[in-house]
C-alpha positions as CSV (number, residue, x, y, z in Angstrom):
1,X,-13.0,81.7,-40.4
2,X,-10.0,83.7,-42.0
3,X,-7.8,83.3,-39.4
4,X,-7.4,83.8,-35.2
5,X,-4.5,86.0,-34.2
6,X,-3.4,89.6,-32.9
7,X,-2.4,90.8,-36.3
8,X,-4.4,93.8,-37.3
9,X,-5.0,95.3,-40.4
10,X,-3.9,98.3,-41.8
11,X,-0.9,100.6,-42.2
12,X,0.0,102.2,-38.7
13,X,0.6,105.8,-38.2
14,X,1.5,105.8,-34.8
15,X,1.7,103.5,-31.9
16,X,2.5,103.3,-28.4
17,X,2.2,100.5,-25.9
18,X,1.7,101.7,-22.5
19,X,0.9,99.2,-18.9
20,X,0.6,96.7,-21.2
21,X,-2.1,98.4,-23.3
22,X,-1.4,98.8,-27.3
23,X,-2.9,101.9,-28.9
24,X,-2.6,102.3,-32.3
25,X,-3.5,104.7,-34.9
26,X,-3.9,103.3,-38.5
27,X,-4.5,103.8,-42.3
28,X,-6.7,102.0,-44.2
29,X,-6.7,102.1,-47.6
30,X,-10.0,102.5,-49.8
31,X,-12.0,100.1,-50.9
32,X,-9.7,97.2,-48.6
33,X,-11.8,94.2,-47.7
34,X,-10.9,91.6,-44.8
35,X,-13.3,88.3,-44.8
36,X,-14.0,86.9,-41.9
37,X,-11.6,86.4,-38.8
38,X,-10.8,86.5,-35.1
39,X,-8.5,88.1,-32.8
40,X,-7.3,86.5,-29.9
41,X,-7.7,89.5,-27.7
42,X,-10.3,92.2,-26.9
43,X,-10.1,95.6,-28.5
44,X,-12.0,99.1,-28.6
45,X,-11.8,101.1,-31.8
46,X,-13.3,104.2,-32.8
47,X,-13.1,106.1,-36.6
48,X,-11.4,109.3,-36.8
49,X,-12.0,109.5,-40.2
50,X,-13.7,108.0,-43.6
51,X,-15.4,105.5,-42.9
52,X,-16.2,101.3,-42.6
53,X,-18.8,98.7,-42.8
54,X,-18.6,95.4,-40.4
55,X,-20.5,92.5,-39.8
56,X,-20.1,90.4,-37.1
57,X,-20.3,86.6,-37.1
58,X,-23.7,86.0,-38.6
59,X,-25.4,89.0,-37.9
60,X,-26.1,92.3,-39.4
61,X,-23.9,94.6,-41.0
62,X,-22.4,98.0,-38.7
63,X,-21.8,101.0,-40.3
64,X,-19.0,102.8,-38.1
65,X,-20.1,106.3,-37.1
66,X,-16.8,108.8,-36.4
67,X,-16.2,108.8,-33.1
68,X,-18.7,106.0,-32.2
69,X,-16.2,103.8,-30.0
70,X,-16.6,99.7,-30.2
71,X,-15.8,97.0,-27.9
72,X,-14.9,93.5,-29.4
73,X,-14.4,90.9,-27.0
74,X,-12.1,88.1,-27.3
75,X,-12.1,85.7,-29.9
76,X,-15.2,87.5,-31.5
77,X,-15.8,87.0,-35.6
78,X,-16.4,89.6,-37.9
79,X,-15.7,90.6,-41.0
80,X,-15.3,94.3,-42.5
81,X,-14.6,96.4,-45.3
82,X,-13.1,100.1,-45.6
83,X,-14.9,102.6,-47.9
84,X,-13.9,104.1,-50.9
85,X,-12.1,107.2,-49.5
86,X,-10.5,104.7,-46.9
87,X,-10.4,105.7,-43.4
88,X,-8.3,106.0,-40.1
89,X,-9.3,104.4,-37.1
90,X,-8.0,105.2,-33.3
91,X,-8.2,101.2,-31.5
92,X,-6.9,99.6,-28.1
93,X,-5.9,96.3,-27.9
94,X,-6.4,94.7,-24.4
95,X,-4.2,91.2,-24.4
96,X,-5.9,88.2,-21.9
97,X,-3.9,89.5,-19.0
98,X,-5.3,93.0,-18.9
99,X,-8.7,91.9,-19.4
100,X,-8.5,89.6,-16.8
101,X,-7.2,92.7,-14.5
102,X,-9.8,94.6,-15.6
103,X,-12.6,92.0,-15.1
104,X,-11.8,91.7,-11.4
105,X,-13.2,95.3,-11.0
106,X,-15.5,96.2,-13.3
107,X,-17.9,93.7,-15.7
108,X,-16.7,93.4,-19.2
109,X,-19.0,92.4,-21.7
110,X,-18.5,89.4,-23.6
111,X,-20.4,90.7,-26.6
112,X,-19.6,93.7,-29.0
113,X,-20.8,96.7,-27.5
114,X,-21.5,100.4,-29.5
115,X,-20.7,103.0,-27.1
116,X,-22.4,106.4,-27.6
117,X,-22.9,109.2,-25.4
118,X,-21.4,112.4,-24.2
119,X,-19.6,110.5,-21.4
120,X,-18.0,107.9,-23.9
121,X,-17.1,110.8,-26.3
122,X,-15.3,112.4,-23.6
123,X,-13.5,109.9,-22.2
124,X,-12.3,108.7,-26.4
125,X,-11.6,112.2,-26.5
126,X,-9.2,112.0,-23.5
127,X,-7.2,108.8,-24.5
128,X,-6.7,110.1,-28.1
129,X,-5.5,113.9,-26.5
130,X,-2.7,111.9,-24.2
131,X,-1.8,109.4,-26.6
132,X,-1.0,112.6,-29.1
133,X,1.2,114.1,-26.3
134,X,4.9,114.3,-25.8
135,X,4.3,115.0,-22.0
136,X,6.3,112.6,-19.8
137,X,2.8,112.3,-17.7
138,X,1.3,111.2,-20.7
139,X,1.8,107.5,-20.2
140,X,-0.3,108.2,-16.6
141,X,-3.1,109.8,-18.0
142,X,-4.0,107.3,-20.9
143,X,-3.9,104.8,-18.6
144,X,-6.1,106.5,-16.6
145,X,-8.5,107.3,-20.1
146,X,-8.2,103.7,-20.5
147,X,-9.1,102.6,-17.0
148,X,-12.3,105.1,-16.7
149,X,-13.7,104.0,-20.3
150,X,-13.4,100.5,-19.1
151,X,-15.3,101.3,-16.1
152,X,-17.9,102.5,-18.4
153,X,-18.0,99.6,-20.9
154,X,-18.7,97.6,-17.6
155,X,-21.7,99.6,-17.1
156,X,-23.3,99.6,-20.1
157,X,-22.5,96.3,-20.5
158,X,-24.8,95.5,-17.8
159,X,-27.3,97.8,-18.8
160,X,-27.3,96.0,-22.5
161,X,-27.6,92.3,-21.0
162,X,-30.7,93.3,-18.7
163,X,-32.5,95.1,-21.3
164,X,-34.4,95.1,-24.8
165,X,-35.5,98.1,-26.6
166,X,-39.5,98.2,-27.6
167,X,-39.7,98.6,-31.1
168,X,-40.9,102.5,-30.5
169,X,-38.3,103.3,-28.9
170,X,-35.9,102.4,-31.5
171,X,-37.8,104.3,-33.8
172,X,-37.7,107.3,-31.4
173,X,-33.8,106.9,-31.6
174,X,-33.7,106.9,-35.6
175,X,-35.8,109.6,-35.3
176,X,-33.4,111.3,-33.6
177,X,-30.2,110.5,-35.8
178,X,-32.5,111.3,-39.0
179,X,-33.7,114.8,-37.8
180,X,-31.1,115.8,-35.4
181,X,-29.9,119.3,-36.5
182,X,-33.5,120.2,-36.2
183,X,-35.4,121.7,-33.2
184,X,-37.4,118.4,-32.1
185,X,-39.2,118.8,-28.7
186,X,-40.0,115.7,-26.6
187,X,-43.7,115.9,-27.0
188,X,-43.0,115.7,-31.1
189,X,-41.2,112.5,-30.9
190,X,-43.5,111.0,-28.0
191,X,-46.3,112.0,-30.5
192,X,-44.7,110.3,-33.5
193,X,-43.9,107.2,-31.6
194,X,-47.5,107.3,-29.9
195,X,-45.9,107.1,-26.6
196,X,-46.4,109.8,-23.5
197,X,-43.3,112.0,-23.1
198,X,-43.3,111.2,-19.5
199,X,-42.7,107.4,-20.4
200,X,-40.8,108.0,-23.5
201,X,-38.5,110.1,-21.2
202,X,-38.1,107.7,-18.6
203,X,-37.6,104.8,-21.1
204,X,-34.6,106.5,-23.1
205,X,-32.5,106.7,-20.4
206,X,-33.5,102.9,-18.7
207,X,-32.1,101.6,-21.7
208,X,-29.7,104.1,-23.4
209,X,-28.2,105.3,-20.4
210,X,-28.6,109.2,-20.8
211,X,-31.4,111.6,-21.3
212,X,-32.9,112.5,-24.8
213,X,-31.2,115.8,-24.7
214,X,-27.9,114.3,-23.7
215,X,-27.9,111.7,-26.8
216,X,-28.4,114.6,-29.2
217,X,-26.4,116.8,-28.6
218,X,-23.7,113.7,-28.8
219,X,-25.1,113.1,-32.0
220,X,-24.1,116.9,-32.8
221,X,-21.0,116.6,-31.7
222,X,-20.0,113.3,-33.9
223,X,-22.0,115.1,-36.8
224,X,-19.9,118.2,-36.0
225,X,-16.2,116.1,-35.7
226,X,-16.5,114.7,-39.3
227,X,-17.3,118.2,-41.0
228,X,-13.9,119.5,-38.9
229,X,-11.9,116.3,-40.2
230,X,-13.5,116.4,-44.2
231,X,-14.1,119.7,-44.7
232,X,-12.7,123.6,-44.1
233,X,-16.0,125.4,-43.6
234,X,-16.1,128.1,-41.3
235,X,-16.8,127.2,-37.3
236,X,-20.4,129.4,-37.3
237,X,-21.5,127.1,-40.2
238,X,-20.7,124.0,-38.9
239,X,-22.7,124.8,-35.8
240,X,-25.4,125.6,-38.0
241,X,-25.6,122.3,-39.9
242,X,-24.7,120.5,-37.0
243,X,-27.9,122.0,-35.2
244,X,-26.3,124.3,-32.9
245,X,-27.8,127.6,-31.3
246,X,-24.5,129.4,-32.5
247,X,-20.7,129.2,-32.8
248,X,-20.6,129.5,-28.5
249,X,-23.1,127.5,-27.7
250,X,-21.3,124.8,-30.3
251,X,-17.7,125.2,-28.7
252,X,-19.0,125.0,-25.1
253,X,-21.0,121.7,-25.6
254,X,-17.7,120.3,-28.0
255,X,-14.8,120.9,-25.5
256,X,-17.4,119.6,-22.5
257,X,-17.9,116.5,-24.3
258,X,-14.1,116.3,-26.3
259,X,-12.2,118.3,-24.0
260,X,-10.6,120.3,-26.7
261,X,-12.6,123.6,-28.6
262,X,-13.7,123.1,-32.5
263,X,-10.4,124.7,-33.7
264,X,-8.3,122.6,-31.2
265,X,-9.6,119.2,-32.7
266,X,-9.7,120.6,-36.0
267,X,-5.6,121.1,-35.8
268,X,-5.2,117.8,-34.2
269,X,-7.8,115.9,-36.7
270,X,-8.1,117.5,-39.8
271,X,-7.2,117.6,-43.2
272,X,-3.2,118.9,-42.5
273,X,-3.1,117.0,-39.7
274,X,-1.5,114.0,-41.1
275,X,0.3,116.3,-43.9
276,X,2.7,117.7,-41.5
């Protein structure tokens, strides 16, 4: 192993250490590699922008999906590279003493968890919102953020140890990521995966947590944050690629799962954002 430690990589942006809790926003530069190593504390990171590939211990490699938070527990290995238009990356580190606070209410995994889903978005969305903010009540709120995702990460935890996806329905899940923008019905992926819908239905939200309709109009709404980062197209066609009805139907289902509208997170997020 490269080394065991609380050093993190990167050039940080902005930082503030609230309860305890460190949040940081960083910079990595393109094309940066780091071998394999430890930290000696949990974390949760998520990338606002660009992108990253990591491997943990032994296993396989993990792209990072925008937006797609991650929990690392203590003392995990991994190694990770940045890719060639770098990225920025939104992370929480948790030291022993506030995971061991934590623990006593809600089960925290042990094992690196991806968290997707409109109720994960929203809560990332939260923390990042009052970790932005100058409002003295800020501190209270991200805390708050903080406290409700971990809640969350207990749950799905559980739900992750007691259960293993059939192989169908992980092909009914890439089916889903591959073919998102499009106007799939339930029957057409039941179909594909030569499962009923009834079962199929049931299935995806024993294991994943969330309905099928739920989980793709997350996947919208992650397809829909990187266009508002990377690009400057207009709102009506990023609704359009990211497979919404229309420009109202795509701001209602953003700010319910962000809590901020397309042009809100595009001013916080995108490309002047970090220009100013």
């Amino acid at each position: 192993m490269e080394e065991t430690g609380t050093h993190f990589s990167g050039t940080v942006i902005r930082e503030r250490t609230v309860g305890g809790l460190r949040f940081m926003e960083s910079y990595h530069s393109p094309g940066s590699l780091r071998g394999r190593h430890g930290h000696g504390v949990a974390f949760i990171n998520t990338m606002l922008a660009g992108a990253a590939v990591e491997r943990v211990a032994n296993g396989p490699e993990h792209v990072y999906r925008p937006y797609q938070l991650v929990f690392h527990p203590e003392n995990e290995e991994h190694a990770c590279r940045i890719g060639p238009k770098g990225s920025i990356s939104f992370g929480v580190i948790i030291p022993s003493e506030q995971l061991r606070l934590i623990s006593e209410f809600c089960e925290v995994g042990r094992i690196p968890l991806a968290l997707t889903g409109e109720r994960f978005n929203c809560l990332c969305g939260q923390m990042i919102q009052e970790f932005r903010s100058d409002d003295p009540a800020s501190e209270f709120g991200l805390q708050a953020a903080f406290f409700e995702l971990a809640g969350e990460i207990g749950r799905f935890s559980r739900f992750q140890r007691d259960l293993r996806p059939q192989p169908w329905l992980e092909k009914a899940r890439e089916m889903l990521h591959s073919r998102h923008a499009e106007s799939l019905s339930l029957a057409e992926i039941a179909k594909a995966v030569a499962i009923h819908p009834v079962h199929l239905a049931q299935e995806f939200r024993r294991f994943f947590g969330m309905p099928v309709g739920e989980y793709v109009r997350s996947i919208r709404v992650q397809e829909a944050r990187v266009m508002l980062i990377k690009s400057e197209h207009p709102l009506a066609a990023i609704a359009a690629h990211s497979g919404f009805y229309d420009q109202a139907h795509f701001s209602k289902v953003f700010k319910k799962q962000t809590g901020v509208t397309p042009a809100g997170f595009r001013k916080m997020f995108g490309r002047t954002a970090h220009c100013r």
